[in-house]
N, C-alpha and C positions, 0 to 999 in steps of 0.2 A: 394539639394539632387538630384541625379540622376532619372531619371523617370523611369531607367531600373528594374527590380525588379530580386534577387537572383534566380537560376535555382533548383529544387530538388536535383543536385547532389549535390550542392553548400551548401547548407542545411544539407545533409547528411554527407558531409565532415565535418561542423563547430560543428557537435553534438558526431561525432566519435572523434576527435580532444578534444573536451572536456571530453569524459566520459574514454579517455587515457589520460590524461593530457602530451602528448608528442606526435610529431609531425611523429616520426620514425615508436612506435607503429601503430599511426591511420593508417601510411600508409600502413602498413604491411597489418594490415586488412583487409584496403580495397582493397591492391593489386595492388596497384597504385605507383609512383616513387613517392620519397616525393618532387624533384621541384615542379611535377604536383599539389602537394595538395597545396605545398606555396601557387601555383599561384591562385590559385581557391579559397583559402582562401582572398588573396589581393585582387583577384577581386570582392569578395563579401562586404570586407570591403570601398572598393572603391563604389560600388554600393551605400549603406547602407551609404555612410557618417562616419562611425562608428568606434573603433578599438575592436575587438573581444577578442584577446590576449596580454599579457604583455607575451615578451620573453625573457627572464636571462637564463645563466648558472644549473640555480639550478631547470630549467624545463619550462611549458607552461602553465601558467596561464589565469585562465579568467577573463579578466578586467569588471567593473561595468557595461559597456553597455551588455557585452558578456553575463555577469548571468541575466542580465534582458530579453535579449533572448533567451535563452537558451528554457526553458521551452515551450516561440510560438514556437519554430521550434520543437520540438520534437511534440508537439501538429501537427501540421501541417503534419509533413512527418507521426504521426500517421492515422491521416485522411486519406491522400495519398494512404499511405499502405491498409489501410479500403475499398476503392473508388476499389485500383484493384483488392482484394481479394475478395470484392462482385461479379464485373464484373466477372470472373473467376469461382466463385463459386455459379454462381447464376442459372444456367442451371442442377444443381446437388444438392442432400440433404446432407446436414452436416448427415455422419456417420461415422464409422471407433470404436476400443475400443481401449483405454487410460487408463494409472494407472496415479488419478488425488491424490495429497497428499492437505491434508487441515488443519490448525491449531485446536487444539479440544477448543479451546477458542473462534470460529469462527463457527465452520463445522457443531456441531449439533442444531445450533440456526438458521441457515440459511439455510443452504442446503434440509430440510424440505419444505420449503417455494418455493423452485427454482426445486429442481431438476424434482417433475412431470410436472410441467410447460412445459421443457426444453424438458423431454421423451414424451410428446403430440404432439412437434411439430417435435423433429426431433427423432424418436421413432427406427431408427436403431442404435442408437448412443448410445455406452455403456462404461461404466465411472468404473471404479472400484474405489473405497475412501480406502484412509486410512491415519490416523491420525498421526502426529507427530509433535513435538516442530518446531517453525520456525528455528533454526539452524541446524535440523537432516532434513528439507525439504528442503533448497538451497542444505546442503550438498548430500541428495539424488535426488535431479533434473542433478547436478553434475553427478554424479556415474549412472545416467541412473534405479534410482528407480523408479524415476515419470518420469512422461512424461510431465507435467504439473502442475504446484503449486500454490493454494491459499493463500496469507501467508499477512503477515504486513510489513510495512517498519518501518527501514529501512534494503533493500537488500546487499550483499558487494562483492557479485560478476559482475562483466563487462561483461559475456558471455554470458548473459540470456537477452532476449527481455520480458521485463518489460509493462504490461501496468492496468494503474492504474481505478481500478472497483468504489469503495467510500470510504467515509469517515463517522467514527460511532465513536459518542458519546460515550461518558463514564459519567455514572452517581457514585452519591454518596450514599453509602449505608449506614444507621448504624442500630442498635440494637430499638429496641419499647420501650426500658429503659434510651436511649440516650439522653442524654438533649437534641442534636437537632432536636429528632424525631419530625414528626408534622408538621416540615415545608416546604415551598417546596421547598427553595432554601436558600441560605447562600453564603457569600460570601468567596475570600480565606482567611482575616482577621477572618474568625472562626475559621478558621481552624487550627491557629496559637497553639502548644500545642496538636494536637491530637495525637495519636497511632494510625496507618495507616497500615492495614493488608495488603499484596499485596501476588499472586503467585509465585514461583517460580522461581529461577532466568536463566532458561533457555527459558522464555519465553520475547520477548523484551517491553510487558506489564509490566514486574519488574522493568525495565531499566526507562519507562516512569512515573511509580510512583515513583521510587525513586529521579527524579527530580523535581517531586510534591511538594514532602515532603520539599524537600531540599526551592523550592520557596517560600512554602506557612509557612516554620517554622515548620512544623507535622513532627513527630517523625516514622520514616519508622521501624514497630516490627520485627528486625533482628533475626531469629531462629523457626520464626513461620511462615514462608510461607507455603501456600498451594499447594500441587501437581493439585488440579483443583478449578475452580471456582466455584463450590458445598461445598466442601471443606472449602473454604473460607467466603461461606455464612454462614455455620456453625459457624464457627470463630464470625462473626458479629453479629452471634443470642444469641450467650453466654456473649456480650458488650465487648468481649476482643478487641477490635478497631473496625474501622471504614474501609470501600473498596471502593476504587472507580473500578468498575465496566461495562462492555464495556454492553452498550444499546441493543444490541439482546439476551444479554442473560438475563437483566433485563425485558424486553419485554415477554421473552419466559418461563421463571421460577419462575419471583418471582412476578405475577399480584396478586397471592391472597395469598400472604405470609403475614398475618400479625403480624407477629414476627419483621417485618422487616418495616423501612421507604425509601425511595429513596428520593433523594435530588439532586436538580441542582446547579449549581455553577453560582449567578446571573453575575458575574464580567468578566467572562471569557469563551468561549467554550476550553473546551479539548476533543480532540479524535483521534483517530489513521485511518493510513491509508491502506488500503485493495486495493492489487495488483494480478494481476495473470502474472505469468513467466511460460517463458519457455525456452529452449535453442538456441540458435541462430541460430544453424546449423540443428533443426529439421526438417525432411522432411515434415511434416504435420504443418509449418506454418501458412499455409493457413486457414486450421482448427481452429487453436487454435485461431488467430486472432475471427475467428466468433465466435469462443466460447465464448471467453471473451465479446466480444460485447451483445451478448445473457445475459450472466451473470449479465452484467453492466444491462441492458434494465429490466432483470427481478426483481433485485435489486431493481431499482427503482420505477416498477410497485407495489412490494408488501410490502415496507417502504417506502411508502411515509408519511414526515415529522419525518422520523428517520433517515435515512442516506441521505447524501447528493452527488450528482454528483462531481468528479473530473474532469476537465476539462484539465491538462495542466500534465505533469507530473515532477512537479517540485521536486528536493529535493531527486528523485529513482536514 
């Protein structure tokens, strides 16, 4: 292998490239002649030993080594971008006002926790919240409702700069009448045979239980979704099924509910992941990049041992 190592633009091309899976797009983007990305592609593949892309007819795919980097490089040019958005921003205080949109499955269990933190330090920075399904918030980041979005993946638009805050558990919920109350964990062999209440299906929380279900053999209760997670804990206190349940809001609502049992799943972790986007062409990138970083940093100061760090943004 070469000793040379890939340049940041080299990087930035092989990650544009992949998240258009076509060679004409990327280059459009970038604004660049698409020889010049060939070649800057080759030469990286050339560098790296490696081949990047499988190219056919029927588009640009990324080959095994490609998806195994994918991820370092996105991590990396995230840092990058990180490294000059401090320098830049570091003679100046994070302020300005922003209309931030947040999922209500997410917003009031955490944003508690963060947001005085956040107005202590940067106290001219003003945030307006408001709440909506993860599909009415890409589609208003789009439309220019938010300015910025805290939402779950997975995302499905390309035009938004993506970057990934943590990962939160989901526990199991059931009923104080539940045979398996009591305990503090089960595996998904129990669960084989349950009624499985879930919210709503405009939330991508529905999408994730209902491939639970489907794993673990539990019966997903079609007609009884909940419009919120309150909602549904109701559901669970009557024994009409069982919920699994995302960790901040079990943290924040139900510590002294004893109507109710929480349960871990010994065999396996599940949980979803928490991103913050925004659009690619915003003028206050600079911003939003720190914000996010703030978020993440305050995240982790005040759930420690509930959420966990993402490192790489694999999979956005």
């Amino acid at each position: 292998m070469s000793a040379k190592k890939p340049s940041i633009k080299q990087l930035e091309y092989f990650v544009t490239i992949a998240s258009s899976t076509n060679f004409r797009k990327a280059a459009a983007k970038l604004d660049v002649s698409q020889p010049t990305l060939t070649n800057q592609v080759v030469a990286m593949e050339e560098t790296l030993g490696v081949q990047l892309f499988e190219r056919s007819r029927a588009g640009t795919l990324l080959s095994s080594e490609g998806r195994e980097l994918l991820p370092l490089a996105r991590d990396i040019l995230d840092k990058y971008q990180h490294l000059v958005d401090t320098a830049q921003g570091s003679s100046r205080e994070m302020g300005g006002s922003f209309k931030i949109g947040v999922s209500p499955t997410v917003g009031p269990y955490f944003l508690p926790q963060v947001l005085p933190v956040l107005h202590q330090r940067y106290p001219i920075l003003q945030l307006h919240l408001r709440e909506a399904d993860p599909k009415e918030l890409e589609a208003g980041l789009a439309r220019g409702d938010f300015d910025l979005i805290m939402t779950v993946l997975p995302m499905h638009s390309t035009d938004n700069r993506v970057r990934p805050l943590f990962t939160e558990p989901l526990q199991i919920v059931v009923s104080e009448k539940h045979p398996l109350a009591g305990k503090e964990s089960v595996t998904g062999k129990d669960l084989q045979g349950e009624s499985v209440l879930t919210i709503d299906d405009h939330f991508h929380l529905h999408q994730q239980i209902a491939a639970l279900c489907e794993r673990f053999g539990a019966e997903l209760k079609r007609g009884f979704e909940g419009n919120s997670l309150d909602t549904l804990c109701q559901m669970v206190m009557m024994n009409m099924g069982i919920a699994f349940l995302p960790q901040l809001f079990v943290i924040s609502e139900l510590k002294q509910e004893a109507r109710l049992s929480v349960l871990n799943l010994k065999d396996e972790t599940i949980a979803r992941n928490h991103v913050a986007a925004w659009r690619l062409n915003s003028s206050s990138r600079p911003t939003f990049q720190k914000l996010s970083y703030e978020l993440k940093a305050i995240a982790m100061e005040n759930f420690t041992g509930v959420l966990a760090e993402v490192v790489t943004e694999e999979n956005i």
